[in-house]
BAKEPA-369266 format. One record per residue (C-alpha): x, y, z. Coordinates in steps of 0.2 Angstrom, whole numbers, plus 5000, padded with zeros to 4 digits. Example, Ala and Ser with C-alpha at 12.3 -4.5 7.8 and 13.67 -1.06 7.14 Angstrom:
<mikols>
@u->5062 v->4978 w->5039 $
@u->5068 v->4995 w->5036 $
</mikols>
This chain:
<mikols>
@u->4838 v->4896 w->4971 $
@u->4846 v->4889 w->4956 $
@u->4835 v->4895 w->4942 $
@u->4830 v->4913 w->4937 $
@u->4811 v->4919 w->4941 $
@u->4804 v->4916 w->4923 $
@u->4790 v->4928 w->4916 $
@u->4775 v->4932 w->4904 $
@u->4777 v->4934 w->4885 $
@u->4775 v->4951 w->4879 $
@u->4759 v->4959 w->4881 $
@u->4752 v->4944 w->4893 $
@u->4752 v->4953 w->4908 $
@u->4747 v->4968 w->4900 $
@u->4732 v->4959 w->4895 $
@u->4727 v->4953 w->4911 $
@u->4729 v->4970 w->4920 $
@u->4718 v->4977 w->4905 $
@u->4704 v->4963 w->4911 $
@u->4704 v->4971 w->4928 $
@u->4700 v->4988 w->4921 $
@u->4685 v->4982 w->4908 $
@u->4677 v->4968 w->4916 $
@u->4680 v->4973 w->4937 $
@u->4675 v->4990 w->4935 $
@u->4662 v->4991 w->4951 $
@u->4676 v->4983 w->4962 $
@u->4690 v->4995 w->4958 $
@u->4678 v->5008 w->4959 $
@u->4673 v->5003 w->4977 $
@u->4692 v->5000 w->4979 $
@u->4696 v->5017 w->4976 $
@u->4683 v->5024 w->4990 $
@u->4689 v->5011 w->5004 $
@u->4707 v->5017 w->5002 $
@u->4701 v->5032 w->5009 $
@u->4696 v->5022 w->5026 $
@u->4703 v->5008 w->5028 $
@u->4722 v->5005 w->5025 $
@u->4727 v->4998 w->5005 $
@u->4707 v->4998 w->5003 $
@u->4709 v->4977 w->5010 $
@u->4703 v->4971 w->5028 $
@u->4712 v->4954 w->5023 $
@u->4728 v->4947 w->5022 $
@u->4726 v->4934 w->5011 $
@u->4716 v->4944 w->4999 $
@u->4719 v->4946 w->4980 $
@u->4726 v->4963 w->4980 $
@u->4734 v->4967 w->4963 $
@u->4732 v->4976 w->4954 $
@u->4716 v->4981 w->4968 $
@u->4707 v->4968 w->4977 $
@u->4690 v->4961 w->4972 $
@u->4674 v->4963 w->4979 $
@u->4664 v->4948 w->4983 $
@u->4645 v->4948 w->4982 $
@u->4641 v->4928 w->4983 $
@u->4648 v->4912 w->4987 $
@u->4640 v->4896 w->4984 $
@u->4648 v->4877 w->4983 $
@u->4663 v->4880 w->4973 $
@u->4659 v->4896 w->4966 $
@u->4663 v->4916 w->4971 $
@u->4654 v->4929 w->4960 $
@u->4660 v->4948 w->4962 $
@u->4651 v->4965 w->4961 $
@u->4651 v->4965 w->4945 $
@u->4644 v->4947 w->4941 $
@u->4661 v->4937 w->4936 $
@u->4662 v->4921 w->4943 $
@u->4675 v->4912 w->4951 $
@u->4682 v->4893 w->4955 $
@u->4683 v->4896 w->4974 $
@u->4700 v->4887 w->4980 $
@u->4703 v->4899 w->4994 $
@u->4689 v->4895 w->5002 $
@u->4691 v->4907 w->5015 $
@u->4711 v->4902 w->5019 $
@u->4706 v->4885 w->5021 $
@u->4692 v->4882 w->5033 $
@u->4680 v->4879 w->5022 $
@u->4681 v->4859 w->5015 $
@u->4661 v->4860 w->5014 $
@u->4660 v->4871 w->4999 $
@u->4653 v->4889 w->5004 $
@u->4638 v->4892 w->5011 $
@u->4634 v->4876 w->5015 $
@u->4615 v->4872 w->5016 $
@u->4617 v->4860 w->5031 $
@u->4624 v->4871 w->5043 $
@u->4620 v->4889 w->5039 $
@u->4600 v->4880 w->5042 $
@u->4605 v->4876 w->5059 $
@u->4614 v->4891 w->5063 $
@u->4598 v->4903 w->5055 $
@u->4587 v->4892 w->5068 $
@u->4599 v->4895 w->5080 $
@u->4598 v->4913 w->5078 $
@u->4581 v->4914 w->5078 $
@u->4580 v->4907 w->5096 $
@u->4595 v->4914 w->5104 $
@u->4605 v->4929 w->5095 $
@u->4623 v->4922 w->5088 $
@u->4630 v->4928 w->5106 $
@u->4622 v->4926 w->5124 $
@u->4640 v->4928 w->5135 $
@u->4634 v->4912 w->5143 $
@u->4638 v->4895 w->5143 $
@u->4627 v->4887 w->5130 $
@u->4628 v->4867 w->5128 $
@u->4637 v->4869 w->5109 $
@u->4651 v->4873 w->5117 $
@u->4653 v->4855 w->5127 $
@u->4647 v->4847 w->5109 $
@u->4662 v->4854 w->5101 $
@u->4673 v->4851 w->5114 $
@u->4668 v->4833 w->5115 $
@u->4667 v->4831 w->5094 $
@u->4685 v->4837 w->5095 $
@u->4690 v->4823 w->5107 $
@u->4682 v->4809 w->5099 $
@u->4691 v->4813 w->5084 $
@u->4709 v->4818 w->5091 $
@u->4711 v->4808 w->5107 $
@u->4726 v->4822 w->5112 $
@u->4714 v->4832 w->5115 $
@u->4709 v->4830 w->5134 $
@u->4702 v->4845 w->5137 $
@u->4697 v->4862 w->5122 $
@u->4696 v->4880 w->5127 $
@u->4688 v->4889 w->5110 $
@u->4694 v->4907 w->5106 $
@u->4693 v->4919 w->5093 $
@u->4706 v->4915 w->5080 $
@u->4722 v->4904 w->5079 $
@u->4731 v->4917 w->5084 $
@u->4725 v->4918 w->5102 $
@u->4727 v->4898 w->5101 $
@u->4747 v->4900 w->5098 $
@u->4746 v->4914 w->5109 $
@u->4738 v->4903 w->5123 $
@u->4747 v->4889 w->5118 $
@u->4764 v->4899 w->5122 $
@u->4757 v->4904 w->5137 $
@u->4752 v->4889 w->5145 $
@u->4770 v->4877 w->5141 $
@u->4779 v->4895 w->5148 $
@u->4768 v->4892 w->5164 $
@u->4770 v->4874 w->5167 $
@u->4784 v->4871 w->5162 $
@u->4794 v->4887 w->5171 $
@u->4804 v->4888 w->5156 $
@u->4804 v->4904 w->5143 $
@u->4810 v->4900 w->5125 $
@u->4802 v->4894 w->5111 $
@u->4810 v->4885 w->5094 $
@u->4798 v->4887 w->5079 $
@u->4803 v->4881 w->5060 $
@u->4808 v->4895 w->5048 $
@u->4796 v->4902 w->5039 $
@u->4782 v->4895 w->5048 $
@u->4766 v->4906 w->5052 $
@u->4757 v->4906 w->5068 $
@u->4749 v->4920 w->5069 $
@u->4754 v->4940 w->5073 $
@u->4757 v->4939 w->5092 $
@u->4774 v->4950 w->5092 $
@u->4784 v->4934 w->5098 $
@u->4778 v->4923 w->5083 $
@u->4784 v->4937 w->5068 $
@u->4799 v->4931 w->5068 $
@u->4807 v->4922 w->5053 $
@u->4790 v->4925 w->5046 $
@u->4785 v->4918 w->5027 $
@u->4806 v->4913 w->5022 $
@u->4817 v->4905 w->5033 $
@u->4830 v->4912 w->5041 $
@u->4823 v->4929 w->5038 $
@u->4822 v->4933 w->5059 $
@u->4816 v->4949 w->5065 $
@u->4814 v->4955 w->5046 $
@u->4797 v->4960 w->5045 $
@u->4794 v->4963 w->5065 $
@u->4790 v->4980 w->5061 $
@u->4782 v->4989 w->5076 $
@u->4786 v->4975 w->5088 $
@u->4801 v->4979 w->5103 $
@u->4818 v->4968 w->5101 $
@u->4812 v->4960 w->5118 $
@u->4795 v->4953 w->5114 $
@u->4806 v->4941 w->5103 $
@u->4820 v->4939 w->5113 $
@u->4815 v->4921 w->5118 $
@u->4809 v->4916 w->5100 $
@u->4822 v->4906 w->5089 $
@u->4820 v->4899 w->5074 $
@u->4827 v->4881 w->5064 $
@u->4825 v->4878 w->5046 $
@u->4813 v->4865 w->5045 $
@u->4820 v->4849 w->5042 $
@u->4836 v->4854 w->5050 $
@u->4834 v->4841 w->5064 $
@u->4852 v->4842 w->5068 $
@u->4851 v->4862 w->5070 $
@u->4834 v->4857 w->5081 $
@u->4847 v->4847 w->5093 $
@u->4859 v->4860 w->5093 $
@u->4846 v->4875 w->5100 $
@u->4837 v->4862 w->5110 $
@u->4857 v->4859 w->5120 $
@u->4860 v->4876 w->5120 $
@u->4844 v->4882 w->5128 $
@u->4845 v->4869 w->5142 $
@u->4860 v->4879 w->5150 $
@u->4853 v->4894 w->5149 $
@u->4837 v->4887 w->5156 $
@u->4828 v->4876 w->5143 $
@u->4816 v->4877 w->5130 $
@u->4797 v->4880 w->5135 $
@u->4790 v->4872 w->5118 $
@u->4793 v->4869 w->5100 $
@u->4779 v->4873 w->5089 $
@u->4778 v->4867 w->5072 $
@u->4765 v->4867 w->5057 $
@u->4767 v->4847 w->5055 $
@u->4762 v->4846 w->5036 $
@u->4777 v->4860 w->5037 $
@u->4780 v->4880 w->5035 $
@u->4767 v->4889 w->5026 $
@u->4754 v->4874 w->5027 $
@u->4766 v->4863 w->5019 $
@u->4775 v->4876 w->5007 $
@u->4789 v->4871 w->5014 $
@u->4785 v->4852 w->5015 $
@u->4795 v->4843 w->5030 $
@u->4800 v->4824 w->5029 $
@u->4789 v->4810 w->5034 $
@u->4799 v->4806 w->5050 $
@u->4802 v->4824 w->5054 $
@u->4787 v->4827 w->5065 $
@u->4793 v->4811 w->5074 $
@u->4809 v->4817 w->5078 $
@u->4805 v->4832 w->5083 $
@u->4795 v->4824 w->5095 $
@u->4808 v->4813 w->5102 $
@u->4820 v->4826 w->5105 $
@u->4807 v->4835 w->5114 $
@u->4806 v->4820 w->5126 $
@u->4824 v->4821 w->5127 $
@u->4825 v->4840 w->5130 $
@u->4810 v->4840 w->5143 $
@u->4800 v->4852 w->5131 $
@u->4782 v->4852 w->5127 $
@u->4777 v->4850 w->5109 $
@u->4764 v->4860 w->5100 $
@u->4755 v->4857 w->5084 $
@u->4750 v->4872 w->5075 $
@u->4733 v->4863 w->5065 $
@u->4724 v->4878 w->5061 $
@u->4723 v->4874 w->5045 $
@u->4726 v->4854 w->5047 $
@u->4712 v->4850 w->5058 $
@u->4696 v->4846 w->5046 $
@u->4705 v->4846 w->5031 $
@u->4719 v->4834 w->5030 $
@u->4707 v->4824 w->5042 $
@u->4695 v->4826 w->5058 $
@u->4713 v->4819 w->5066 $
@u->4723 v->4829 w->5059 $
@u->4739 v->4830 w->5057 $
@u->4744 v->4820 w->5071 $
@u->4734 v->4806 w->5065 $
@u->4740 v->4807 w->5049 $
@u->4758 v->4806 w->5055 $
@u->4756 v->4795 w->5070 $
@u->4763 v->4808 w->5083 $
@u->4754 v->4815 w->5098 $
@u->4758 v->4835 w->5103 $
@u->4755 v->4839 w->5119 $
@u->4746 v->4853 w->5114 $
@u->4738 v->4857 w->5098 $
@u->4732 v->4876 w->5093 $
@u->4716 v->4877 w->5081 $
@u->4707 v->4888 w->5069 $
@u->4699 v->4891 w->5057 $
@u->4687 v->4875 w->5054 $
@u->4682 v->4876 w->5071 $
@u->4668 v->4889 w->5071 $
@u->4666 v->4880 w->5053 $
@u->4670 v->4893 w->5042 $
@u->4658 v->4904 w->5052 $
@u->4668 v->4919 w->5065 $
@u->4678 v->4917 w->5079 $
@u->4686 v->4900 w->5074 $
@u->4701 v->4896 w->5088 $
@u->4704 v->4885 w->5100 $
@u->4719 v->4876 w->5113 $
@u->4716 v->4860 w->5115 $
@u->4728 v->4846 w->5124 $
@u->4733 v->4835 w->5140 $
@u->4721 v->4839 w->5154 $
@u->4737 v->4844 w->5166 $
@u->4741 v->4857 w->5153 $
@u->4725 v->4862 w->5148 $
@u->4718 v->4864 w->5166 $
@u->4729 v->4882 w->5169 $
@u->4717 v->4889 w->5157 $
@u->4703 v->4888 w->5167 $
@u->4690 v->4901 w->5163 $
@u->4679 v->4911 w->5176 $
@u->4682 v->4921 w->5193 $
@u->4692 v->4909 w->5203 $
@u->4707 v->4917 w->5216 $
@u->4721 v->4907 w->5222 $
@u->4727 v->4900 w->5208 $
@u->4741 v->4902 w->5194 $
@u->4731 v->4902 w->5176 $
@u->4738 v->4905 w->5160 $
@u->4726 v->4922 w->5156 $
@u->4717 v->4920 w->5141 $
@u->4700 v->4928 w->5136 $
@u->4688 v->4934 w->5123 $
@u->4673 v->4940 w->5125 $
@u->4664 v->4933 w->5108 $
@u->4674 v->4915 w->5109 $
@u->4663 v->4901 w->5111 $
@u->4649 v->4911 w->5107 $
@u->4633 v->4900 w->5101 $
@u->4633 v->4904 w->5085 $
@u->4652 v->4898 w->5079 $
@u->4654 v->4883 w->5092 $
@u->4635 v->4876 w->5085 $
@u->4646 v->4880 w->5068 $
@u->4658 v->4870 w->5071 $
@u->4650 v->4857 w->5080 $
@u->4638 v->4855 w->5065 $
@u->4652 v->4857 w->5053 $
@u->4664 v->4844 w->5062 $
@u->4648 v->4831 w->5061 $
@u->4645 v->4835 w->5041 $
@u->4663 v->4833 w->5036 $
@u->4661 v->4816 w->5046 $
@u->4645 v->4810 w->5036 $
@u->4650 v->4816 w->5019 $
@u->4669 v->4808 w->5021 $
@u->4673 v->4828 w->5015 $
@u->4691 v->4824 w->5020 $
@u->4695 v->4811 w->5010 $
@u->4685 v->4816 w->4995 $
@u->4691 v->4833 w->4995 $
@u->4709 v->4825 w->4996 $
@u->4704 v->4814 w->4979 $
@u->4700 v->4831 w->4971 $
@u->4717 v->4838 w->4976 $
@u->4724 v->4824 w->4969 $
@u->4716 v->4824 w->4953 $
@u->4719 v->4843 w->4951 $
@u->4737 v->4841 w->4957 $
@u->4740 v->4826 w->4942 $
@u->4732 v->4838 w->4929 $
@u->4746 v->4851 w->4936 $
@u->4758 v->4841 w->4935 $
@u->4753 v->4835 w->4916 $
@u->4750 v->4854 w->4911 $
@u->4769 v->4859 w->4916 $
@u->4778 v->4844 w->4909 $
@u->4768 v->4847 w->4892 $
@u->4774 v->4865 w->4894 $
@u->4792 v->4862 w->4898 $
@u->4791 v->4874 w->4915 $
@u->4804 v->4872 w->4928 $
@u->4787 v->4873 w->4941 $
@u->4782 v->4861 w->4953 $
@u->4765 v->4855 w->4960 $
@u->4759 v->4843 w->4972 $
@u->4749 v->4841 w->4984 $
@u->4746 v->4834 w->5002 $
@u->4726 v->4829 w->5002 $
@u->4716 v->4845 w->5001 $
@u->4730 v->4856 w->5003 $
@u->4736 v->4858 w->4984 $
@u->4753 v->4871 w->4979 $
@u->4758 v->4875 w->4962 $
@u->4777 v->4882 w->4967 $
@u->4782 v->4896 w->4953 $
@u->4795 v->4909 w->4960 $
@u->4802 v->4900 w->4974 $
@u->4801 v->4912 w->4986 $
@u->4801 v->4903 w->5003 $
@u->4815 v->4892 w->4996 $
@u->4828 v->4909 w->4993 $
@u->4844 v->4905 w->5005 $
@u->4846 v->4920 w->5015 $
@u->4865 v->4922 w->5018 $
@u->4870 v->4939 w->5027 $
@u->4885 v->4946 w->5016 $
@u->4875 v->4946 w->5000 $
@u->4859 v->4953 w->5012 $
@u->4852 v->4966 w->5001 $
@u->4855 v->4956 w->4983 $
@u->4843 v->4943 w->4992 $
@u->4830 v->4954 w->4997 $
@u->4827 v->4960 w->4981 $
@u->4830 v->4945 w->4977 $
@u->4815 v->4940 w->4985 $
@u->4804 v->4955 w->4981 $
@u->4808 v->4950 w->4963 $
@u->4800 v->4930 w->4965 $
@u->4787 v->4939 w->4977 $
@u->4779 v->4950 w->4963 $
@u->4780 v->4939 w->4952 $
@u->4769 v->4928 w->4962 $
@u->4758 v->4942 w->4962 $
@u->4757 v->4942 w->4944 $
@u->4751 v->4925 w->4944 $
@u->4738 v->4926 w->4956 $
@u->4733 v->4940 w->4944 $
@u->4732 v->4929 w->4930 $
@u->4722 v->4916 w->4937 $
@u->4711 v->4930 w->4944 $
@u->4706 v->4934 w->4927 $
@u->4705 v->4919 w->4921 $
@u->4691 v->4916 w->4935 $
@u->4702 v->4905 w->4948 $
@u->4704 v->4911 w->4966 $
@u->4719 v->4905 w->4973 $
@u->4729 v->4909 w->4990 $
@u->4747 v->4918 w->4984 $
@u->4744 v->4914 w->4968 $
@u->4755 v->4895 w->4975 $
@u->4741 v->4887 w->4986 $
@u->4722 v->4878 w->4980 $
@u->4710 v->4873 w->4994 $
@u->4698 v->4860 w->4986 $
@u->4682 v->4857 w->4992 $
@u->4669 v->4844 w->4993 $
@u->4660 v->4855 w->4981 $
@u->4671 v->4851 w->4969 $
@u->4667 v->4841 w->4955 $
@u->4675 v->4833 w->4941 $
@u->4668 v->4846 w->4926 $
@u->4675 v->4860 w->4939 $
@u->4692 v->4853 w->4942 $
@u->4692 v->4851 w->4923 $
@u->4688 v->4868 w->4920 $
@u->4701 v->4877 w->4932 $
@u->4714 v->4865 w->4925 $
@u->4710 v->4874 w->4906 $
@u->4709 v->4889 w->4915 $
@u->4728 v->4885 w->4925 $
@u->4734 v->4879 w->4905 $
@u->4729 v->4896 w->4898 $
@u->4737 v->4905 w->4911 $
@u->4752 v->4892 w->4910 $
@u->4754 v->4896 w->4892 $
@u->4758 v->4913 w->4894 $
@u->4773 v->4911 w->4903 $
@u->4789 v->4915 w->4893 $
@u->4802 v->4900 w->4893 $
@u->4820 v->4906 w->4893 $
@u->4829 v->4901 w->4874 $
@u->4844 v->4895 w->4880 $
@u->4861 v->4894 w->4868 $
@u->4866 v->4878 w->4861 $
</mikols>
């Protein structure tokens, strides 16, 4: 990075933090009690957390509201699988009836589950055969699994920086690329050993690993995000997904799309359909169970697919997967309900309008302001890039000036989802927005007044003449 990590004018921050202490006061209190059973007092990864997370009581359409009655514009919307608006009345009626008549979890086979997997075909004609789990981890776990099994071949090229999950062999080179085995704590050298990472973009580097692994046996798969790392924090080029499948071809190594968080909201086809390029297995979650639990799923060619056949059969080599809860009634009616509403209400395509509209008022904001930020947005998927962090060139001789480097531009993205916090925004990282169906123009105007406020308060650098 070629620019310093700016920050708040005197006292801003100070304000913000104060906010927290007067106006949160049941959720730092509840806060304080959890950190005595559950570690940092937060279940959830993608949680606010500073200065304490927040306790959420409601959520409805585009709104959040916490223990102590603030409300909030929603553009978390549960890490992304939620292009319905919360709660949505549609669905959560089916699944109360559905309740009501069955329980959310029989171990059985129940006829939601061949609805989804046949709604998922219909829109993503990849998708010959779907075997639902419980969360897009376990996809990219499966997913590994399964091109390791047919294809006899171990390693796997992912894009630095990408995130698929905590299975040991996918935290490598984890949130910045280039990072490796940096924040495989906890995880043996050898669960990674066959995991190598590119920097996205890098097709030429691609080429390179791909040749070198085919003499010491070849590459098993390379998994990708297609919108890029980090659900397109990194974005990637047009034709990058293209290429990649091409030198796939050419290296005789399956493809797999990581579209846990592009499946339902770039489009019911994805990624792929967005781009034109078909994977030869794709890994979901999230929108799959609709926003509801357990949301994962493998899906792809029917050869592939067909070594993850479920039940008690002998004889024959499967890739094991399991889960007692996945495909329970409950998520699969969710996210055969959800799949069919996002269809009737064109949610994609609207949501994506919103992100425009929200990523143009951005845009206006920090040109007006002078700030060296950036936003834009890829439909419903909106970033507003202010510390640079996943962009920090990691370069071995100057090793520990770069990570604190990067703790720098990291906590100062925490102060910014700190700011928006108080000024009633939920955002992921205080970088990424999730619009919604829900969202309508009086709230995108709203949030965008709040993003200004916040905006306003950073300090711009004077520089000498």
């Amino acid at each position: 990075m070629q620019l310093p990590v700016l920050g708040f004018k005197e006292g801003a921050m100070a304000a913000y933090l104060q906010h927290f202490d007067e106006k949160c006061k049941k959720s730092k209190e509840m806060i304080t009690e959890a950190k005595k059973f559950i570690p940092g007092g937060a279940q959830h990864n993608l949680a606010f957390n500073y200065p304490f997370p927040i306790v959420i009581e409601k959520a409805n359409g585009a709104f959040l509201w916490d223990a102590d009655g603030n409300k909030y514009i929603d553009f978390l919307q549960s890490g992304g699988p939620i292009i319905l608006g919360n709660n949505y009345q549609p669905v959560r009626e089916k699944i109360i009836h559905l309740i009501n008549e069955s329980g959310p979890v029989t171990g059985l086979f129940s006829e939601y589950e061949l609805k989804l997997a046949r709604e998922i075909n219909k829109h993503m004609p990849s998708i010959e055969m779907f075997r639902m789990l419980g969360s897009g981890t376990e996809s990219v776990m499966g997913a590994i699994r399964v091109a390791r099994l047919a294809s006899g071949k171990k390693k796997v090229i992912k894009m630095g920086g990408a995130y698929h999950g905590w299975s040991d062999q996918m935290v490598y080179g984890l949130h910045i690329p280039g990072t490796g085995s940096y924040e495989a704590h906890g995880i043996p050298g050898g669960c990674r050993k066959h995991t190598h990472e590119v920097y996205p973009n890098d097709i030429n580097a691609l080429r390179k690993k791909l040749s070198r692994n085919r003499a010491l046996g070849g590459t098993a798969a390379v998994i990708v995000e297609p919108m890029g790392p980090e659900s397109g924090t990194y974005p990637v080029d047009e034709d990058h997904n293209q290429q990649i499948r091409e030198l796939c071809d050419r290296f005789d190594a399956l493809l797999i799309f990581d579209e846990v968080v592009t499946f339902g909201r770039i489009g019911l086809s994805g990624a792929q359909g967005y781009f034109g390029v078909k994977p030869d297995l794709t890994a979901f979650g999230k929108v799959v169970a609709g926003g509801y639990p357990a949301a994962g799923g493998l899906g792809g060619r029917r050869d592939l697919m067909e070594y993850l056949a479920a039940g008690i059969e002998g004889g024959k080599k499967r890739a094991y997967v399991g889960g007692t809860l996945a495909a329970n009634p409950m998520s699969s009616a969710a996210g055969y309900y959800a799949i069919k509403e996002i269809e009737r209400t064109n949610a994609c395509e609207i949501a994506g309008n919103v992100g425009d509209r929200l990523n143009k008022g951005l845009e206006t904001i920090i040109e007006d302001l002078k700030l060296p930020f950036v936003a834009y947005n890829q439909g419903a998927i909106c970033h507003l890039e202010t510390s640079g962090t996943m962009f920090v060139k990691i370069s071995l001789p100057k090793i520990k000036s770069i990570l604190r480097e990067i703790k720098v531009r990291q906590h100062f993205m925490e102060e910014m989802g700190a700011a928006y916090m108080a000024e009633g925004i939920v955002t992921l990282a205080g970088s990424r927005m999730y619009t919604s169906l829900a969202d309508t123009n009086d709230v995108i105007d709203d949030a965008l007044s709040r993003f200004e406020r916040v905006l306003k308060n950073i300090e711009i650098p004077k520089v000498d003449a």
